[in-house]
C-alpha atoms as one frame of an Amber mdcrd trajectory, in Angstrom:
protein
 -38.853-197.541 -22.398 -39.694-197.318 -26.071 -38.888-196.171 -29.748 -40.039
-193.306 -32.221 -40.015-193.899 -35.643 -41.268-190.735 -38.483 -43.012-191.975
 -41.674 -39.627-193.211 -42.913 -39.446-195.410 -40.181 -36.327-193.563 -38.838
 -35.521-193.005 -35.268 -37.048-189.760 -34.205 -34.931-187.503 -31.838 -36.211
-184.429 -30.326 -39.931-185.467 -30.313 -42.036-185.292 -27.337 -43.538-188.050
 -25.834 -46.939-187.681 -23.811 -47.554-190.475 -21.119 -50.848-190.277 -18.919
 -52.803-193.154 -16.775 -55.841-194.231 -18.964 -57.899-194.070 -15.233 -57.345
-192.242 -12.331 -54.335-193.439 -10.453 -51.751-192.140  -8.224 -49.412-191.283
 -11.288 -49.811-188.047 -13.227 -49.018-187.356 -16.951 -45.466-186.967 -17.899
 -43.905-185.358 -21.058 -40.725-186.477 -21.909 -38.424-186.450 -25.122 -36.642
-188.923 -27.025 -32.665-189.124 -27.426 -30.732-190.483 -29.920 -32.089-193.478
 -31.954 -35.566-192.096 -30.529 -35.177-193.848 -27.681 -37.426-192.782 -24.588
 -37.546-193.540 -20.995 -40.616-192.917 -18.739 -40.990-194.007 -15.032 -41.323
-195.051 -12.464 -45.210-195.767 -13.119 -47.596-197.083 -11.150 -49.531-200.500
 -12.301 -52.315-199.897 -15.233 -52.652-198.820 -18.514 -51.806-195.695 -20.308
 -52.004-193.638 -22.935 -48.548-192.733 -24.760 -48.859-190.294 -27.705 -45.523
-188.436 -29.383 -45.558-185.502 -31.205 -42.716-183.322 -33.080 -42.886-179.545
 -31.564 -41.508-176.691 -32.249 -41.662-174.719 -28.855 -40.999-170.859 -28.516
 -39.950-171.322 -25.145 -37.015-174.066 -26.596 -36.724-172.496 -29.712 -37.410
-167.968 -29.332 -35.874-167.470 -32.963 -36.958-170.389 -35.310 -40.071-171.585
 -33.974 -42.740-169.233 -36.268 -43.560-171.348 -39.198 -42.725-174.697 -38.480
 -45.269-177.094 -38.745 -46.233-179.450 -36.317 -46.073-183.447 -36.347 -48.261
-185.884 -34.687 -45.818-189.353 -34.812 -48.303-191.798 -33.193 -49.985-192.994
 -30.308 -50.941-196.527 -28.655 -53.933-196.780 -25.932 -54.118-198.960 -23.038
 -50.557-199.665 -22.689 -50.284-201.947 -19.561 -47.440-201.206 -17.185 -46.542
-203.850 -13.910 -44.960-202.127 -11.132 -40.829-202.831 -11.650 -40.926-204.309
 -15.351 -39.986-202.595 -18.643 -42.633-201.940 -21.051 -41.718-201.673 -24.060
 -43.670-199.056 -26.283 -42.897-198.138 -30.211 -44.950-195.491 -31.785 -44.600
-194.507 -35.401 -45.840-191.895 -37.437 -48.408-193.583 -39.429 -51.201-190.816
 -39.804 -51.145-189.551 -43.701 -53.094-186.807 -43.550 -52.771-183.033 -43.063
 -55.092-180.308 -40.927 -54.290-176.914 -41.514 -55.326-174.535 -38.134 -55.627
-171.086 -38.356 -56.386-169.309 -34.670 -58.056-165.482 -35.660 -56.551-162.437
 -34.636 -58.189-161.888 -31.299 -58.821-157.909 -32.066 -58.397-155.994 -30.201
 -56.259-157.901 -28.063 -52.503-158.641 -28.537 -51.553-162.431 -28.377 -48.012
-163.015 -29.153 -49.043-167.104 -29.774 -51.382-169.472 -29.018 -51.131-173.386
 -27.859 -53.236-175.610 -30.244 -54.096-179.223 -28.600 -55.131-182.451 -30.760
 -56.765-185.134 -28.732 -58.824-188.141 -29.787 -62.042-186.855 -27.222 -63.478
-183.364 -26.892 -60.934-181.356 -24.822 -61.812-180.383 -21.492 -59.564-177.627
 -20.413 -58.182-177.154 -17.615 -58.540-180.743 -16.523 -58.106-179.247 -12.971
 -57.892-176.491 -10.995 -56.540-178.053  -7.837 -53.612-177.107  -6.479 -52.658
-181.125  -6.076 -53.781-181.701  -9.681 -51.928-179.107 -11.864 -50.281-182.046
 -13.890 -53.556-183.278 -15.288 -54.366-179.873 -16.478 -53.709-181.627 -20.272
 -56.433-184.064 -21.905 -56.255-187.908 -21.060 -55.726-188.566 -24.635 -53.645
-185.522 -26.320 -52.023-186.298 -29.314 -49.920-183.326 -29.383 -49.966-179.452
 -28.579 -48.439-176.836 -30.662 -47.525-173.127 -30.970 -49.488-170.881 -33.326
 -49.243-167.854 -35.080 -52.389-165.936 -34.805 -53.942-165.047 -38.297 -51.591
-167.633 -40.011 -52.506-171.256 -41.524 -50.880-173.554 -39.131 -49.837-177.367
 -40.455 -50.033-180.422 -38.677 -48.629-183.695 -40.731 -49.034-187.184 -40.484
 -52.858-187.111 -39.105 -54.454-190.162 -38.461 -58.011-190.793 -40.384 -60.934
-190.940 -38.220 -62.372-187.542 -35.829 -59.764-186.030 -33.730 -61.219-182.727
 -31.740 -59.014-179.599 -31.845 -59.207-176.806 -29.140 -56.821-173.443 -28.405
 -55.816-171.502 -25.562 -53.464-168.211 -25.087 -50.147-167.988 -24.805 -50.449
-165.687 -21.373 -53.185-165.509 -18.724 -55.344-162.497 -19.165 -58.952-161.336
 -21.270 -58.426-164.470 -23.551 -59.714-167.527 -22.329 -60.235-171.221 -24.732
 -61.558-171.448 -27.543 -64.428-173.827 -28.500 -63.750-177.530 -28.961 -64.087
-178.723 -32.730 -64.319-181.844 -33.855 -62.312-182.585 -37.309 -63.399-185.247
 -39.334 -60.189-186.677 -40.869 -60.870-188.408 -44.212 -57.777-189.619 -47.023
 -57.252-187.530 -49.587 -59.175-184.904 -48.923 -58.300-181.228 -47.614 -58.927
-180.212 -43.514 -58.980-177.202 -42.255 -60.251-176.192 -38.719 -60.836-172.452
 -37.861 -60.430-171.338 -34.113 -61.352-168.437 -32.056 -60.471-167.258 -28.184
 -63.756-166.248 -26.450 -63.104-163.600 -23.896 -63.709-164.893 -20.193 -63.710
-162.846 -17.184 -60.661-162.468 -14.653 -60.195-165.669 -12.989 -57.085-167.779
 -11.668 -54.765-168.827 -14.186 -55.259-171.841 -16.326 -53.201-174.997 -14.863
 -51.677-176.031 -18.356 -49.147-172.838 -17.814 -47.469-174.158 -14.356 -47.352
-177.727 -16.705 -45.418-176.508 -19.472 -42.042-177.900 -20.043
């Protein structure tokens, strides 16, 4: 179980909350989101340590009308989180980052992309994580921070970054020409302006990435 807190320290309801095994267990990720009082509840979970990251998302496929334009959140993250086997843990994450990245995906001419999916992570993103069958859960990165919906051609924001490099990577909103873009690595320092440009390199016709059979 644990808390989300935004920069006010209020209870954050409606934010996603990212939990994944720090090393390879028998437990996949899970996404879940936080209730009222920004309370969250993950498990069962298998003993070791994980990686819990929340993030505030505004998601087409939750939100069809309002979801263009609203910027993105990244409300904390704690590493190596130790879980036993049948006890609580208790986890509280807060957004503490005070900086802002603004992403802008290009146009990928002359194809038609109605959005794509951004991902934050604290390592270079390796996508998909896997392409077995049995492993479609770990298609996201060990260590995402968050993952948002973007307007191609348009400045995307994303608040409450933490200083320090975070690496930044996109993919397409449907299977087809489009595959990821590059990785990029941001280098977050305070007070000063960030902006990360990406770009979707065509890939030839292959099976569909595993992050789409892992969406919410």
């Amino acid at each position: 179980m644990g808390t989300v807190v935004d920069q006010d320290g209020r209870p954050a309801e409606g934010v996603t909350v990212y939990v994944s095994p720090s090393a390879q267990t028998s437990d996949k990720p899970k996404r879940v989101r936080t209730g009222k009082e920004g309370v969250f509840s993950c498990g069962p979970n298998a003993d070791g340590t994980y990686f819990v990251a929340a993030f505030r998302v505004a998601d087409p496929q939750f939100h069809p009308k309002d979801w263009k334009g609203q910027p993105g959140r990244l409300m904390g993250f704690q590493r190596d989180v130790l879980v036993k086997a049948g006890q609580d843990t208790e986890v509280k994450l807060a957004a503490t980052g005070t900086e802002t990245l603004s992403v802008t995906l290009a146009k990928p001419e002359p194809y038609h992309l109605e959005w794509g999916v951004v991902f934050v992570a604290t390592s270079p993103i390796e996508l998909p994580v896997s392409d077995s069958p049995e492993r479609k859960l770990l298609a996201f990165p060990p260590d995402l921070l968050g993952y948002f919906f973007v307007e191609p051609g348009k400045p995307f924001t994303i608040h409450n970054v933490p200083v320090g490099t975070i690496h930044v990577r996109a993919m397409p909103s449907d299977p087809g020409p489009l595959g990821f873009s590059d990785s990029v690595a941001a280098q977050i320092r305070p007070g000063k302006q960030h902006t990360v440009a990406l770009k979707l390199q065509p890939h030839q016709a292959t099976t569909s990435p595993a992050v789409y059979l892992s969406r919410p």
